[in-house]
LUMRO-93611 format. One line per field, with one value per atom (N, C-alpha, C): residue number from 1; residue in one letter; atom name; x, y, z. Coordinates in steps of 0.02 Angstrom, whole numbers, always signed. Layout:
num: (NUM_...) .
residu: (A_...) .
atome: (CA_...) .
X: (X_...) .
Y: (Y_...) .
Z: (Z_...) .
! end
This chain:
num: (1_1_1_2_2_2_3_3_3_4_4_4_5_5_5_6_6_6_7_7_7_8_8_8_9_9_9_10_10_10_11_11_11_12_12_12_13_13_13_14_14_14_15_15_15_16_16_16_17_17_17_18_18_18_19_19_19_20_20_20_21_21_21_22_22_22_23_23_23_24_24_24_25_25_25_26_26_26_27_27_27_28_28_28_29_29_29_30_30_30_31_31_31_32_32_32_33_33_33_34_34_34_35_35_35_36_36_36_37_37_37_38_38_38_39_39_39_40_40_40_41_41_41_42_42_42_43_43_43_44_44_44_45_45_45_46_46_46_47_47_47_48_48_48_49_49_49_50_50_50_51_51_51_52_52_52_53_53_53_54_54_54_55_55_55_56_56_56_57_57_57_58_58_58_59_59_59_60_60_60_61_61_61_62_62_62_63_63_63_64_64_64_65_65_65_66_66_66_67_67_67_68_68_68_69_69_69_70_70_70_71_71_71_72_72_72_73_73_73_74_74_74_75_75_75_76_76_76_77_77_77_78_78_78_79_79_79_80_80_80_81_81_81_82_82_82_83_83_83_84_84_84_85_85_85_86_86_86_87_87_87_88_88_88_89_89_89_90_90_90_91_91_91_92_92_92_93_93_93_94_94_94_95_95_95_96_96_96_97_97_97_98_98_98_99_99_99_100_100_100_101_101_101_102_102_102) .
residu: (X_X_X_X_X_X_X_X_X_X_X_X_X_X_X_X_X_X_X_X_X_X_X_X_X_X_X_X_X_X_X_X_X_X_X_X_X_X_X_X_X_X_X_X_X_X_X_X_X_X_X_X_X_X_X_X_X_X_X_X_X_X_X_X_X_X_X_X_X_X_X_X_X_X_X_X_X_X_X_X_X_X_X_X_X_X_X_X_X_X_X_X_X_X_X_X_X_X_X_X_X_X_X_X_X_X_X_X_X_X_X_X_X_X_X_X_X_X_X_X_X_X_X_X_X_X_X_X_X_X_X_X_X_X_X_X_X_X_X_X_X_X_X_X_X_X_X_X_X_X_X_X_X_X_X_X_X_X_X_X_X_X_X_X_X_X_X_X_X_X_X_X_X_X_X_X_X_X_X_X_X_X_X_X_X_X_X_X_X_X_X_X_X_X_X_X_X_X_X_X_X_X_X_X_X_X_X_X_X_X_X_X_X_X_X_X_X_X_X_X_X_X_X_X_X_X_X_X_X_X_X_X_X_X_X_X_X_X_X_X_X_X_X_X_X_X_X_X_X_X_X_X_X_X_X_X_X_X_X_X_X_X_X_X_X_X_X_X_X_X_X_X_X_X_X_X_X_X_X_X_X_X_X_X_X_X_X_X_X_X_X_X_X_X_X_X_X_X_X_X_X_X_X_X_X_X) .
atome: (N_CA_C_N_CA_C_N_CA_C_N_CA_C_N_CA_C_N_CA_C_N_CA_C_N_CA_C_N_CA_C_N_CA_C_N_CA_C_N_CA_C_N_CA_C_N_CA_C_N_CA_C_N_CA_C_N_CA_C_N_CA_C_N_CA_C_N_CA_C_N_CA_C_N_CA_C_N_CA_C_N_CA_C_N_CA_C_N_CA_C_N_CA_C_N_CA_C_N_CA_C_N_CA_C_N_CA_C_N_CA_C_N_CA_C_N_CA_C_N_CA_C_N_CA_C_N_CA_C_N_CA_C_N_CA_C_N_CA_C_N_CA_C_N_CA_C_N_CA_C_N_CA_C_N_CA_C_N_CA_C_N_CA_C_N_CA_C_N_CA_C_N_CA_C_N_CA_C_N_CA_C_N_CA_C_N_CA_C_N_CA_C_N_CA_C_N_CA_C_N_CA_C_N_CA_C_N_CA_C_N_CA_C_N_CA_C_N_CA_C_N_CA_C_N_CA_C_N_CA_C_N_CA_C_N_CA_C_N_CA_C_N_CA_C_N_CA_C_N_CA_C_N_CA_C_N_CA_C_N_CA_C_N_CA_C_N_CA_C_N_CA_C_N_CA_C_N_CA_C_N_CA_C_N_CA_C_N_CA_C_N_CA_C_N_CA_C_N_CA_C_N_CA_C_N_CA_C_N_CA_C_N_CA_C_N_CA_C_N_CA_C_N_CA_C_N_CA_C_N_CA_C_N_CA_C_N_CA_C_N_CA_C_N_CA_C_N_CA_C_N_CA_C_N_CA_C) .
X: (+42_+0_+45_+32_+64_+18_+25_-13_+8_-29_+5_+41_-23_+7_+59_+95_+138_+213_+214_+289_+349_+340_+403_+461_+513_+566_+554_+519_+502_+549_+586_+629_+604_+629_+601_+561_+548_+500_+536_+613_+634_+632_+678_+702_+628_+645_+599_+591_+566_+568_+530_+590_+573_+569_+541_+501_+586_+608_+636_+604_+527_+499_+468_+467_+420_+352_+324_+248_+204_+169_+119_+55_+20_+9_+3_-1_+24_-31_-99_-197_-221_-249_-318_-348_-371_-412_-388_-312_-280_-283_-285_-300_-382_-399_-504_-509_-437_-469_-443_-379_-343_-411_-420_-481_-530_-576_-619_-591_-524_-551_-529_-483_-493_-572_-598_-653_-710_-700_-738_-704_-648_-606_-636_-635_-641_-733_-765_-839_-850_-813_-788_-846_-847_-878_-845_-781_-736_-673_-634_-564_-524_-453_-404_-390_-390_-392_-430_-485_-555_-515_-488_-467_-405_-367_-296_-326_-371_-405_-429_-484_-507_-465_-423_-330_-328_-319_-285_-322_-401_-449_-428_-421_-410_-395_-427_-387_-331_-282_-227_-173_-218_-188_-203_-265_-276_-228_-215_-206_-123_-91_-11_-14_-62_-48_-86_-123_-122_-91_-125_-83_-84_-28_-50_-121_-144_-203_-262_-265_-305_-319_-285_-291_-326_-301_-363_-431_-438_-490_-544_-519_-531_-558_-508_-534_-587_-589_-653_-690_-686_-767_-805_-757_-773_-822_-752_-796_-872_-889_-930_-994_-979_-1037_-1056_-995_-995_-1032_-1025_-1037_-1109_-1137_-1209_-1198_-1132_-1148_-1154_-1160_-1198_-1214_-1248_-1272_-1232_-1219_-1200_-1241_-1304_-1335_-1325_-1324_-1324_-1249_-1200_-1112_-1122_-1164_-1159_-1196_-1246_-1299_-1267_-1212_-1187_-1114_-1074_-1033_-1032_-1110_-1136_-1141_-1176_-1177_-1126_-1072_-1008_-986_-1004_-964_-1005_-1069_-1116_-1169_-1172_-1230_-1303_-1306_-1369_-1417) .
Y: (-59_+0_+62_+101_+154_+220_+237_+324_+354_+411_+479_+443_+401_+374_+340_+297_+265_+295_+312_+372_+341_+265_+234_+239_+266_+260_+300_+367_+414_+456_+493_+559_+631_+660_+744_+759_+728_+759_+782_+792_+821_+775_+782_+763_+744_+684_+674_+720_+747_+780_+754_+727_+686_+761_+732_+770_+729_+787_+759_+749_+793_+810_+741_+672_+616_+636_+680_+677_+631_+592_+563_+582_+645_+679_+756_+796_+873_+920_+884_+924_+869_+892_+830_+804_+818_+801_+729_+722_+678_+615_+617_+559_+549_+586_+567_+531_+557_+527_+435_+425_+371_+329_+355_+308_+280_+354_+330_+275_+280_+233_+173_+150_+78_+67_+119_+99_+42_+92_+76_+5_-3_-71_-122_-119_-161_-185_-124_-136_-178_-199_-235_-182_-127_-84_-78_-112_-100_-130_-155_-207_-153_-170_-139_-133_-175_-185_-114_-113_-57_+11_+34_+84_+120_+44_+100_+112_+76_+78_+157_+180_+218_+268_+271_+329_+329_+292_+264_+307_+328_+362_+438_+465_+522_+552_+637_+674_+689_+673_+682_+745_+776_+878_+854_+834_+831_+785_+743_+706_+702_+738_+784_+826_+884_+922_+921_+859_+825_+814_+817_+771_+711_+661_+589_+574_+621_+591_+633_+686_+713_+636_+630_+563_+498_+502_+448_+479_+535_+546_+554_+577_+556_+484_+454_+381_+361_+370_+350_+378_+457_+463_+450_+418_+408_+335_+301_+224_+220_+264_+269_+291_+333_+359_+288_+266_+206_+155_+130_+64_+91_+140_+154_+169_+181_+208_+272_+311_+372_+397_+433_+465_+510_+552_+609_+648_+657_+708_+705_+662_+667_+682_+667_+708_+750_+794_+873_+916_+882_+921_+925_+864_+885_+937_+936_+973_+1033_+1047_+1129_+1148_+1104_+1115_+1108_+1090_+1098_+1176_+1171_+1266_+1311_+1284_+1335_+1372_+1343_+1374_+1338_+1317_+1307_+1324) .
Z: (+0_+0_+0_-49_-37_-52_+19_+40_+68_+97_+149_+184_+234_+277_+286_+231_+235_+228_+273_+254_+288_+299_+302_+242_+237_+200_+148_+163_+100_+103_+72_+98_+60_+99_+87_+120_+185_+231_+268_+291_+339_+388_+458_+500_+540_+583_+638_+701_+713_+792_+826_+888_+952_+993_+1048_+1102_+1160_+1212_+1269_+1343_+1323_+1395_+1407_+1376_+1390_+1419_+1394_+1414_+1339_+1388_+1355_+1303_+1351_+1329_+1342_+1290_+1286_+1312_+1299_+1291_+1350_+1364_+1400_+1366_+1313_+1256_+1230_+1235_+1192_+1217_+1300_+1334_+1342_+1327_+1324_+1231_+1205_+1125_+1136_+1170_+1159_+1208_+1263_+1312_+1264_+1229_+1185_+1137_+1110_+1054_+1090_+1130_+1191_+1205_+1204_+1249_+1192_+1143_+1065_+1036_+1048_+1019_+1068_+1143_+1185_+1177_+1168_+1155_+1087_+1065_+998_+960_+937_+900_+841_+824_+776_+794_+768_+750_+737_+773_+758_+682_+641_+574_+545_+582_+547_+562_+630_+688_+629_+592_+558_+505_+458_+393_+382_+438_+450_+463_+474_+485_+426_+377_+321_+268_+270_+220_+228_+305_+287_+247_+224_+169_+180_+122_+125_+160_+133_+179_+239_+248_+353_+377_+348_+377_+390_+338_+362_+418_+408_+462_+539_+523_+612_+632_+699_+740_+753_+792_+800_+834_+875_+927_+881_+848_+790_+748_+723_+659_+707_+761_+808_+817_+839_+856_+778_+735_+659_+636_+671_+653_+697_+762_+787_+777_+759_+733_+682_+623_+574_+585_+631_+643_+690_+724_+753_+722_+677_+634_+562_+572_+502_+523_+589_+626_+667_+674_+717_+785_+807_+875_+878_+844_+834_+740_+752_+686_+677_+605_+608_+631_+620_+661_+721_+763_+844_+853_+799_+818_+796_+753_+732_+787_+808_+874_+932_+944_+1003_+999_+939_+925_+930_+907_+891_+978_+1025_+1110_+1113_+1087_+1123_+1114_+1055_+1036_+1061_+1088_+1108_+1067_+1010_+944_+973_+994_+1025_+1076) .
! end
């Protein structure tokens, strides 16, 4: 397979940058996305197989200038809306209460 994602042994992307501070995570957010999608794998709502697939569709631009826990939280929402544990309407209605348009 060869895509965005696969950027094993590609060159011209420039150097890796490692982090020295070992934090796990940087947001709060990032550890509520990694829970969710354990939580969603363990509910067998979706196979690890489905979890990278679903990484794997992203658009190509987004999916460069994410982040690692962005491109998860991407994938579970994708799988969640794919598989019936929610609708898009019920992730757009609660999104909009999140930002407060409601």
């Amino acid at each position: 397979m060869n895509g965005v994602h696969d950027m094993g042994g590609m060159h011209g992307l420039g150097p890796i940058k490692t982090e020295s501070d070992d934090v796990v995570f940087h947001e709060e957010w990032e550890g509520r996305t990694l829970a969710l999608a354990r939580v969603l794998l363990a509910g067998m709502h979706f196979n690890l197989d489905e979890f990278r697939h679903a990484m794997e569709r992203i658009e190509p631009s987004y999916y460069l200038t994410s982040s690692y826990y962005e491109r998860w939280l991407e994938g579970s929402i994708t799988l969640m809306v794919e598989k019936g544990v929610v609708t898009q309407e019920e992730f757009n209605a609660r999104l909009a209460d999140l930002r407060g348009e409601t």
